[in-house]
N, CA, C and O atoms as CSV, one atom per row, in Angstrom:
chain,resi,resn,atom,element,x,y,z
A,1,UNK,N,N,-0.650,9.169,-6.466
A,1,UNK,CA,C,0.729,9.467,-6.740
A,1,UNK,C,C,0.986,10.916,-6.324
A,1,UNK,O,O,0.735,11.908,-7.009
A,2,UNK,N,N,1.524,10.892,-5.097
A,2,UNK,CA,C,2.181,12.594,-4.876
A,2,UNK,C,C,3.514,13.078,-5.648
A,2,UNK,O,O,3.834,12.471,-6.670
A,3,UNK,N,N,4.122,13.909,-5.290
A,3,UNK,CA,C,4.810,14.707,-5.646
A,3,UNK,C,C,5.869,14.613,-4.707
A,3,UNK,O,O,5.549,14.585,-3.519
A,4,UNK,N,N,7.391,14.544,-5.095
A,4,UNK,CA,C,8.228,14.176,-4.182
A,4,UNK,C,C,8.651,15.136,-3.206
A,4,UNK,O,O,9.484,14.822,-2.356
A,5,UNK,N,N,8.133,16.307,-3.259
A,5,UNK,CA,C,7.728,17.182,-1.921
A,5,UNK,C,C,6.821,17.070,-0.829
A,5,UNK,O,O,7.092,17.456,0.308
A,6,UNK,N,N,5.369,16.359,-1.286
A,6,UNK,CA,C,4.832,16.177,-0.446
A,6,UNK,C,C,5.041,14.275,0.317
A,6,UNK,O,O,4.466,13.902,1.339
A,7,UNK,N,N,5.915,13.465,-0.468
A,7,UNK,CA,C,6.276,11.816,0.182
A,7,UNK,C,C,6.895,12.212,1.545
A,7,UNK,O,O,6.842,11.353,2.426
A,8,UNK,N,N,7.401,13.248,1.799
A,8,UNK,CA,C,7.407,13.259,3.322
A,8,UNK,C,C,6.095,13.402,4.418
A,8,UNK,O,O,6.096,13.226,5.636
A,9,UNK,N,N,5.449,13.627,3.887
A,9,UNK,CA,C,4.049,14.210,4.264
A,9,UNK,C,C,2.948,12.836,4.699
A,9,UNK,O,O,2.215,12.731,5.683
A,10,UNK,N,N,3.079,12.281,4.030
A,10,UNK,CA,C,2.578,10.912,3.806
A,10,UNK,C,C,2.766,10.371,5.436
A,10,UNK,O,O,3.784,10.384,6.128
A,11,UNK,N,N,1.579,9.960,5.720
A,11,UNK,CA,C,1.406,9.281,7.056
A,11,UNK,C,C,1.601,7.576,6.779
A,11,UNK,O,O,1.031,7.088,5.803
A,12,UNK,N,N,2.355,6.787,7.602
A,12,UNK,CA,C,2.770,5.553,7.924
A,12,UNK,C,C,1.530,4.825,7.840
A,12,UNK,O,O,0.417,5.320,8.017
A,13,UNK,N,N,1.822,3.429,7.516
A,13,UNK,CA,C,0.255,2.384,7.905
A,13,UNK,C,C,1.131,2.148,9.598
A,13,UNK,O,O,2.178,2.357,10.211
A,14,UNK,N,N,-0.205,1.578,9.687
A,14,UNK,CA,C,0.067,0.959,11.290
A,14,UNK,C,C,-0.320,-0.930,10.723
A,14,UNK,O,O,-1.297,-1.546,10.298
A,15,UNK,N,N,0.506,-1.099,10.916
A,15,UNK,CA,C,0.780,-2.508,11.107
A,15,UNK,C,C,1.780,-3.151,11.816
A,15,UNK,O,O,2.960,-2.846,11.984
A,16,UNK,N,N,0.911,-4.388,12.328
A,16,UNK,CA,C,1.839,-5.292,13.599
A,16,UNK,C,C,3.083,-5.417,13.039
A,16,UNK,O,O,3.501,-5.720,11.921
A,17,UNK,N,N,3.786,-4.978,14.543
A,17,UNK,CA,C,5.518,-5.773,14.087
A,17,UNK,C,C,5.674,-6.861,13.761
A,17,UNK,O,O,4.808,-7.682,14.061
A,18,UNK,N,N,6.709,-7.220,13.110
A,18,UNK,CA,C,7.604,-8.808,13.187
A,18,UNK,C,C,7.770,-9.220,14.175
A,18,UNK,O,O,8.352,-8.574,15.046
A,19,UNK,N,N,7.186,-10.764,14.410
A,19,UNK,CA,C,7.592,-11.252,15.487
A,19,UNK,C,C,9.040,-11.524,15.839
A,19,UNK,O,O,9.911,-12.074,15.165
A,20,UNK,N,N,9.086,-11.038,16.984
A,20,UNK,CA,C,10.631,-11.342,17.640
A,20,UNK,C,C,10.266,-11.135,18.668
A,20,UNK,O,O,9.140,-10.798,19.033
A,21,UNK,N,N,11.660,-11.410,19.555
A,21,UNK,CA,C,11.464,-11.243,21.171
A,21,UNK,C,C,10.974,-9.740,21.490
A,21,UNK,O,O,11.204,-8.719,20.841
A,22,UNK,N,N,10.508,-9.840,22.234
A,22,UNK,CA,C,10.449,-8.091,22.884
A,22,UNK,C,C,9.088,-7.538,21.919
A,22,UNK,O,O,8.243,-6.866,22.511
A,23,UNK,N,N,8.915,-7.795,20.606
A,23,UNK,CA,C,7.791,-7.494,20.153
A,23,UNK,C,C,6.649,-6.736,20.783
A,23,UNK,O,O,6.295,-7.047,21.920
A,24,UNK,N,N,6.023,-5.721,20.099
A,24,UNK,CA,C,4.662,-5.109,20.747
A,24,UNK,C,C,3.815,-5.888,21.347
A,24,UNK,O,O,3.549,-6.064,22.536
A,25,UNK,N,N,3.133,-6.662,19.663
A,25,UNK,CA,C,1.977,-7.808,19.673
A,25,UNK,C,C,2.307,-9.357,19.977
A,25,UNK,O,O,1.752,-10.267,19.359
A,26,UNK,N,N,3.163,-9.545,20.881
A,26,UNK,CA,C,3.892,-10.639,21.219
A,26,UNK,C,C,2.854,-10.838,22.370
A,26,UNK,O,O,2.399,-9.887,23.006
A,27,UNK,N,N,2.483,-12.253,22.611
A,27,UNK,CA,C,1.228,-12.756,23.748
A,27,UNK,C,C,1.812,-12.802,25.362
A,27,UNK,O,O,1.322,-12.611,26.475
A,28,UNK,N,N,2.786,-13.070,24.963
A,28,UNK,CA,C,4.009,-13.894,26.292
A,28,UNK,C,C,4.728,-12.588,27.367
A,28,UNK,O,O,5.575,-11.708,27.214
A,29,UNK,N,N,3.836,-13.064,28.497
A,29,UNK,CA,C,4.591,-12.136,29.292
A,29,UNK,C,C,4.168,-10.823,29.723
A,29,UNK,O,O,3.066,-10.496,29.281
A,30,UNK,N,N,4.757,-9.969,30.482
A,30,UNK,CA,C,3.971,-7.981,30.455
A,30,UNK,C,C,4.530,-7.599,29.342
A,30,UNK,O,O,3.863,-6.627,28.985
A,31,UNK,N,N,5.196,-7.747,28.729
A,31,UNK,CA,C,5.311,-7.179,27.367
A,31,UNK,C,C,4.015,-7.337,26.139
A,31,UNK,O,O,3.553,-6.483,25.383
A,32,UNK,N,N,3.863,-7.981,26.213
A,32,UNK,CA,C,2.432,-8.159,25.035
A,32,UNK,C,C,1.420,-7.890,25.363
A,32,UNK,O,O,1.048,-7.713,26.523
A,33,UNK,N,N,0.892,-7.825,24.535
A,33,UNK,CA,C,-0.840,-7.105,24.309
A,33,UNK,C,C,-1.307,-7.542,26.010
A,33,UNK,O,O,-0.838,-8.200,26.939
A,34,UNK,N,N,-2.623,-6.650,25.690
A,34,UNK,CA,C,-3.589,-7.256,27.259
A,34,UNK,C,C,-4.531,-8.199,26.525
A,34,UNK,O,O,-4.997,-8.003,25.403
A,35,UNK,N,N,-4.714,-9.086,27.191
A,35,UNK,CA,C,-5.665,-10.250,27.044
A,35,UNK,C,C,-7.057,-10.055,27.757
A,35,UNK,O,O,-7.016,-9.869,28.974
A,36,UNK,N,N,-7.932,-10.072,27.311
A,36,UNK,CA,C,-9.404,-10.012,28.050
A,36,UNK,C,C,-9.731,-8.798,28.410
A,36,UNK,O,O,-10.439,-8.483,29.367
A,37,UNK,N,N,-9.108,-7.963,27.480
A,37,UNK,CA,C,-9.566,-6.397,27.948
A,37,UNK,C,C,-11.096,-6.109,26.958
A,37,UNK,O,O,-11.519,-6.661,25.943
A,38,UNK,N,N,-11.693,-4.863,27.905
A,38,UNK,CA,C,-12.917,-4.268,27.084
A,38,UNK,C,C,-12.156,-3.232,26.110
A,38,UNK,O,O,-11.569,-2.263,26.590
A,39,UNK,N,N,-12.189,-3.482,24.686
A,39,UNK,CA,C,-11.413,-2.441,24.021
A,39,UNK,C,C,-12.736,-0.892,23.814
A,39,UNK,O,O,-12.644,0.142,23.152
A,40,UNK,N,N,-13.838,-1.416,24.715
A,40,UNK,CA,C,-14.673,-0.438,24.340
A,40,UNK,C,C,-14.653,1.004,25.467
A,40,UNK,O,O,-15.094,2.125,25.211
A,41,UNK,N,N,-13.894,0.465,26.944
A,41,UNK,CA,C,-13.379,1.214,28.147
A,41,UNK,C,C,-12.362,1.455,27.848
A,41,UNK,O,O,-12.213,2.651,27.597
A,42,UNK,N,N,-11.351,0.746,27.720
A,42,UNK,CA,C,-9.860,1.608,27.395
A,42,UNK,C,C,-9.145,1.631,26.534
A,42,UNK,O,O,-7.927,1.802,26.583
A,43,UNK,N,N,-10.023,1.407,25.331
A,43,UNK,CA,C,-9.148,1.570,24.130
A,43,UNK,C,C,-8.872,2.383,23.263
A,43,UNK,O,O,-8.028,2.420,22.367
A,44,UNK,N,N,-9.759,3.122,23.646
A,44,UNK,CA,C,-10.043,4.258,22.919
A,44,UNK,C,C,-8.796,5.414,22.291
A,44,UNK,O,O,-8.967,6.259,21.411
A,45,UNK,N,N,-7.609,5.138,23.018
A,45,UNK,CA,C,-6.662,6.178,22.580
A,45,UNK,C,C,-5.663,5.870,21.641
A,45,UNK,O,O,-4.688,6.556,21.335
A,46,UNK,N,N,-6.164,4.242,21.011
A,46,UNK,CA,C,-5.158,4.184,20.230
A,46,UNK,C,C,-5.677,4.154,18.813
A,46,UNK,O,O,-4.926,4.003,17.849
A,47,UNK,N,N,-7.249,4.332,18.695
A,47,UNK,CA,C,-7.403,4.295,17.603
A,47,UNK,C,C,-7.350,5.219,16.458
A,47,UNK,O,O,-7.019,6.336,16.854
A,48,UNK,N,N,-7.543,5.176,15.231
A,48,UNK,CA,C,-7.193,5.922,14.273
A,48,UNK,C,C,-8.468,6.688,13.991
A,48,UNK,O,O,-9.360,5.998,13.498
A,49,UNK,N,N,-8.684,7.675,14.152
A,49,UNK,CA,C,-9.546,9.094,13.444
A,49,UNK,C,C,-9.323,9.176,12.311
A,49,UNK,O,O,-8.233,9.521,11.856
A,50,UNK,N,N,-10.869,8.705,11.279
A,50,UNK,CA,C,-10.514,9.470,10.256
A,50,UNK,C,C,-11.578,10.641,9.855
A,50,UNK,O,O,-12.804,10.552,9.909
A,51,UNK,N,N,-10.944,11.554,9.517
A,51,UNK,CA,C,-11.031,13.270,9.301
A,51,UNK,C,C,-12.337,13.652,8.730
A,51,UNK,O,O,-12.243,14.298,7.686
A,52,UNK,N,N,-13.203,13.480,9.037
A,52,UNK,CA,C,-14.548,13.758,8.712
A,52,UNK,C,C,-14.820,15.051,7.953
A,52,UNK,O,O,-14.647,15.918,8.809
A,53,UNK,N,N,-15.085,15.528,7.045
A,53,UNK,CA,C,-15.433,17.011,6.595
A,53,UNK,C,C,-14.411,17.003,5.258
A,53,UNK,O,O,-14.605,18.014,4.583
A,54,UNK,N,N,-13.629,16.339,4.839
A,54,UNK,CA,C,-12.773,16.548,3.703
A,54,UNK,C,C,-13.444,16.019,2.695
A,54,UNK,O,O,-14.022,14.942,2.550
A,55,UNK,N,N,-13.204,17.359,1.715
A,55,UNK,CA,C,-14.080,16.937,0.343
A,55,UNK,C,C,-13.274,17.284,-0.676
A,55,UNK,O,O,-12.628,18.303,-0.433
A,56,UNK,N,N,-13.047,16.717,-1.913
A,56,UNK,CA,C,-12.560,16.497,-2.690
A,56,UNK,C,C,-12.945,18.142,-3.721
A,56,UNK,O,O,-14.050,18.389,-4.205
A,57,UNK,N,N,-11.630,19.102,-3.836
A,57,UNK,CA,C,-11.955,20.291,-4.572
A,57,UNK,C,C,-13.000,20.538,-5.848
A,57,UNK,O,O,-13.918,21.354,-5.923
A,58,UNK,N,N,-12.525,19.507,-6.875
A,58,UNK,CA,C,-13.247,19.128,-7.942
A,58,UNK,C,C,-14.345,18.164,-8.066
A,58,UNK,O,O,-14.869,18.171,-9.180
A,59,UNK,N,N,-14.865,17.280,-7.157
A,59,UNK,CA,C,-15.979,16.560,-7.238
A,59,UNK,C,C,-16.697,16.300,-6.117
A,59,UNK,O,O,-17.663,15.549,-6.247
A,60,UNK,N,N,-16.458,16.734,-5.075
A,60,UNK,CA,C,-16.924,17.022,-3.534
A,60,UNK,C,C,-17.494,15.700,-3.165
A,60,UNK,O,O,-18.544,15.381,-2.607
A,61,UNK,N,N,-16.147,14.794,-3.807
A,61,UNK,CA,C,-16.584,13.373,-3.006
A,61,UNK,C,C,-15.686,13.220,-1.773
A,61,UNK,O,O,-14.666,13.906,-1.842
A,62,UNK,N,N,-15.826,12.457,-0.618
A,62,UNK,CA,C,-14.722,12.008,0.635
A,62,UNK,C,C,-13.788,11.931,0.061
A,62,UNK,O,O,-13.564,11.636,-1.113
A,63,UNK,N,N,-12.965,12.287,1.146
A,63,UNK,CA,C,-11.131,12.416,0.483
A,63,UNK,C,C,-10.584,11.390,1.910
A,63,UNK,O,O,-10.831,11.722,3.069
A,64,UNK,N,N,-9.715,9.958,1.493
A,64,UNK,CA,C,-9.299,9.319,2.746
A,64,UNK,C,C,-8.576,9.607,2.770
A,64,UNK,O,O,-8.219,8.616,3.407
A,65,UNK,N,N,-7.473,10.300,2.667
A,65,UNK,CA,C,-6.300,10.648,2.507
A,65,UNK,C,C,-5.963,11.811,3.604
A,65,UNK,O,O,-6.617,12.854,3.567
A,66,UNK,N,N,-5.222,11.676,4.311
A,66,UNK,CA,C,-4.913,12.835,5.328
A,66,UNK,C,C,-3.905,13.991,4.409
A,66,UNK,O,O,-2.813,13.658,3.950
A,67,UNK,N,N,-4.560,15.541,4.227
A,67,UNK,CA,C,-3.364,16.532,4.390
A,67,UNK,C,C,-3.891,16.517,2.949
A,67,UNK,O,O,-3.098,17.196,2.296
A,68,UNK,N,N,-4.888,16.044,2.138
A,68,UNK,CA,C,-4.529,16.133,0.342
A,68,UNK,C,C,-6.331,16.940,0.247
A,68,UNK,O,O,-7.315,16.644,0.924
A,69,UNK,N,N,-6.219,17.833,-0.683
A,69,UNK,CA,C,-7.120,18.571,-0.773
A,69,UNK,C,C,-8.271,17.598,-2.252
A,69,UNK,O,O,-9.455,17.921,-2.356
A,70,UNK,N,N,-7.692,16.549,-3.157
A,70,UNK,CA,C,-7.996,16.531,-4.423
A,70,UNK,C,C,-8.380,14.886,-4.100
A,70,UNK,O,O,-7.654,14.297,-3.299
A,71,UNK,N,N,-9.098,14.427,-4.494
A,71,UNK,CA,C,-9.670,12.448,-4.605
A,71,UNK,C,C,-8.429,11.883,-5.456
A,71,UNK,O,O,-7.857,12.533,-6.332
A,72,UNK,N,N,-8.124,10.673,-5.096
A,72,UNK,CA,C,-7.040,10.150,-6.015
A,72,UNK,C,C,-7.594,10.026,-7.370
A,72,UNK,O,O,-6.588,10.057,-8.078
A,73,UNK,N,N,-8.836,9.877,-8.305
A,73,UNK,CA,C,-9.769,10.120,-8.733
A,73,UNK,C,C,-9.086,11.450,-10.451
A,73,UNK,O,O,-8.547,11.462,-11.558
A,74,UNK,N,N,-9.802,12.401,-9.217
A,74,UNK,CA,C,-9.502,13.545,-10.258
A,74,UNK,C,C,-7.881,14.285,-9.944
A,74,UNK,O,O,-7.405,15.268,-10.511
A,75,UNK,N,N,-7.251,13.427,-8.835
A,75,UNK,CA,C,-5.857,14.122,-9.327
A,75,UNK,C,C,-4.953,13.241,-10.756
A,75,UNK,O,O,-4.063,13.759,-11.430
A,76,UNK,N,N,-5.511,11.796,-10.925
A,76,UNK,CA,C,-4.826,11.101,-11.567
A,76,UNK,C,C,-5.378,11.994,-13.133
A,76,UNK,O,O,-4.664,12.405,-14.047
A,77,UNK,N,N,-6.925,12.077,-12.984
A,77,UNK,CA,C,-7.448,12.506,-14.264
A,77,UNK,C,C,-6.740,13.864,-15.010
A,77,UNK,O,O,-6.604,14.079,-16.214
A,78,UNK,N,N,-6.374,14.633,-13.938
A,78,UNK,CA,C,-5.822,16.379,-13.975
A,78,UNK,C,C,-4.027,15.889,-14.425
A,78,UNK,O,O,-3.203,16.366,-15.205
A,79,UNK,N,N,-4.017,14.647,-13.417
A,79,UNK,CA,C,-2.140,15.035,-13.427
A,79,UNK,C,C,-1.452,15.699,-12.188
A,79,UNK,O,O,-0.336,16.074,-11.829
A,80,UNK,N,N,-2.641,15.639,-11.770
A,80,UNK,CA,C,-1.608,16.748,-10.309
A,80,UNK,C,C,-1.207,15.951,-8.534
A,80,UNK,O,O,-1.682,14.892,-8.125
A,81,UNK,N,N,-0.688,16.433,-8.134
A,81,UNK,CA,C,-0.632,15.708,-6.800
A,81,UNK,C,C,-1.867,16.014,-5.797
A,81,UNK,O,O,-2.208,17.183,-5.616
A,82,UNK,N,N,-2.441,15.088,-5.234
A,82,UNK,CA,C,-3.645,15.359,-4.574
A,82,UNK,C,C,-3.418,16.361,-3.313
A,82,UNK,O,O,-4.328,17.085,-2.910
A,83,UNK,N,N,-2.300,16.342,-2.808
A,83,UNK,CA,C,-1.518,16.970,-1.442
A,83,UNK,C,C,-1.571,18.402,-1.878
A,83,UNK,O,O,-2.268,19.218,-1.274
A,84,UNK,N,N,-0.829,18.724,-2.944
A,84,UNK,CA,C,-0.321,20.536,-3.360
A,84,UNK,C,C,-0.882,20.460,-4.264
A,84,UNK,O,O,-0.902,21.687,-4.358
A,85,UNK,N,N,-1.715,19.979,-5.593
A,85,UNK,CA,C,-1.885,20.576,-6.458
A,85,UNK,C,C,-0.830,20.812,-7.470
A,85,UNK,O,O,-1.345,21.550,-8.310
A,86,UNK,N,N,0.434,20.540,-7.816
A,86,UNK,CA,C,1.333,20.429,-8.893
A,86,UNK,C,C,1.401,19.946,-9.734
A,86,UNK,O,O,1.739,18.792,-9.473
A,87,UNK,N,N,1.287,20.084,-10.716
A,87,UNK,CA,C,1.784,19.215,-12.048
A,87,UNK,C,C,2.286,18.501,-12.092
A,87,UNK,O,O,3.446,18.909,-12.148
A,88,UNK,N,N,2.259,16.793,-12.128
A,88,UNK,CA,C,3.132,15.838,-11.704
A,88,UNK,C,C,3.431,14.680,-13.248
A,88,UNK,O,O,4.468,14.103,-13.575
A,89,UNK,N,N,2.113,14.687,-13.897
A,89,UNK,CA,C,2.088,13.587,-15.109
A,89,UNK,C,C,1.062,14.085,-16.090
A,89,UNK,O,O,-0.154,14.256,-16.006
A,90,UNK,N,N,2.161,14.303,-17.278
A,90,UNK,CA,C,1.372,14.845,-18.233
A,90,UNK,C,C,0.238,14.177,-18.958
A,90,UNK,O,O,0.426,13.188,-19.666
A,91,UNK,N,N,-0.809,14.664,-18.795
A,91,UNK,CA,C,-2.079,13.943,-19.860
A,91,UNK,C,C,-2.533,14.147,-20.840
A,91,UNK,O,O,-3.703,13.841,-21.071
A,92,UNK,N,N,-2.102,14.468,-21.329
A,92,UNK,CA,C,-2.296,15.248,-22.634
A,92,UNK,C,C,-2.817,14.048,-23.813
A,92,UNK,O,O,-3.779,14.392,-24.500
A,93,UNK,N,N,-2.130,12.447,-24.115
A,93,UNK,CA,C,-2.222,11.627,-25.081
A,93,UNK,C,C,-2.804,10.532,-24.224
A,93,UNK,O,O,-2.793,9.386,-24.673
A,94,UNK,N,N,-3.505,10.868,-22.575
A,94,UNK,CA,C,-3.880,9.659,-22.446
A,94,UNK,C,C,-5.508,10.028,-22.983
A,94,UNK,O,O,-6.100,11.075,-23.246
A,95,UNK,N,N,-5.877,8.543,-22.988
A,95,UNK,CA,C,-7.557,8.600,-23.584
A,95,UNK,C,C,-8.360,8.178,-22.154
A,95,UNK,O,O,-8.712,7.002,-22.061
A,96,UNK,N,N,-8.601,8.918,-21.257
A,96,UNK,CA,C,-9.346,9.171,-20.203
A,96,UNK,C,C,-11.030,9.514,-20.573
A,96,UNK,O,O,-11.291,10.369,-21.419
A,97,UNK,N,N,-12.420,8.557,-19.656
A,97,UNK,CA,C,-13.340,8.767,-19.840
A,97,UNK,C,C,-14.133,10.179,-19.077
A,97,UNK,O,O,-13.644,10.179,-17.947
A,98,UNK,N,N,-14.899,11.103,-19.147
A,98,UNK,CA,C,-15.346,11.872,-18.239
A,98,UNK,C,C,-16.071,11.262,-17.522
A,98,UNK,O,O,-16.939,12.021,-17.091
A,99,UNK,N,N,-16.170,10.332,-17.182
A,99,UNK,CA,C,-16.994,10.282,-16.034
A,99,UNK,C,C,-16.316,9.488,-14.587
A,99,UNK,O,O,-16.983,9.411,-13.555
């Protein structure tokens, strides 16, 4: 849960369009995908990188999250937004385990 400063920040999923005419992933035609390609020669530029080296401030576990410094983890436990660090949900009366 971020902080409604950082929901702009927030990167898109990639998922296939709706089929309709004209469509990306539509089979039919030069418009759609390539068929019988090596995705291991030329595919390479569309795939997604994820960010190797991000560690979580407070428990220095992987962080999947692009742009957020905190694990969804210990920002829910703290209350804060994983992105900035803000105060987002008070915890004070929840009964949370340490571990």
């Amino acid at each position: 849960m971020v902080c409604q400063d950082c929901e702009k920040k927030l990167s898109t999923l990639i998922v296939p369009d709706k089929w309709k005419e004209g469509a990306k992933n539509v089979d039919s035609g030069s418009k759609g995908r390539a068929l019988n390609k090596n995705m291991l020669i030329g595919g390479k530029k569309n795939l997604v990188r994820v960010q190797v080296g991000q560690k979580c401030k407070i428990c220095k576990c992987a962080i999947h999250q692009q742009n957020a410094h905190y694990c969804q983890a210990c920002a829910y436990k703290k209350g804060i937004c994983p992105m900035c660090g803000k105060k987002v949900l008070d915890t004070k009366f929840y009964r949370q385990s340490m571990a």
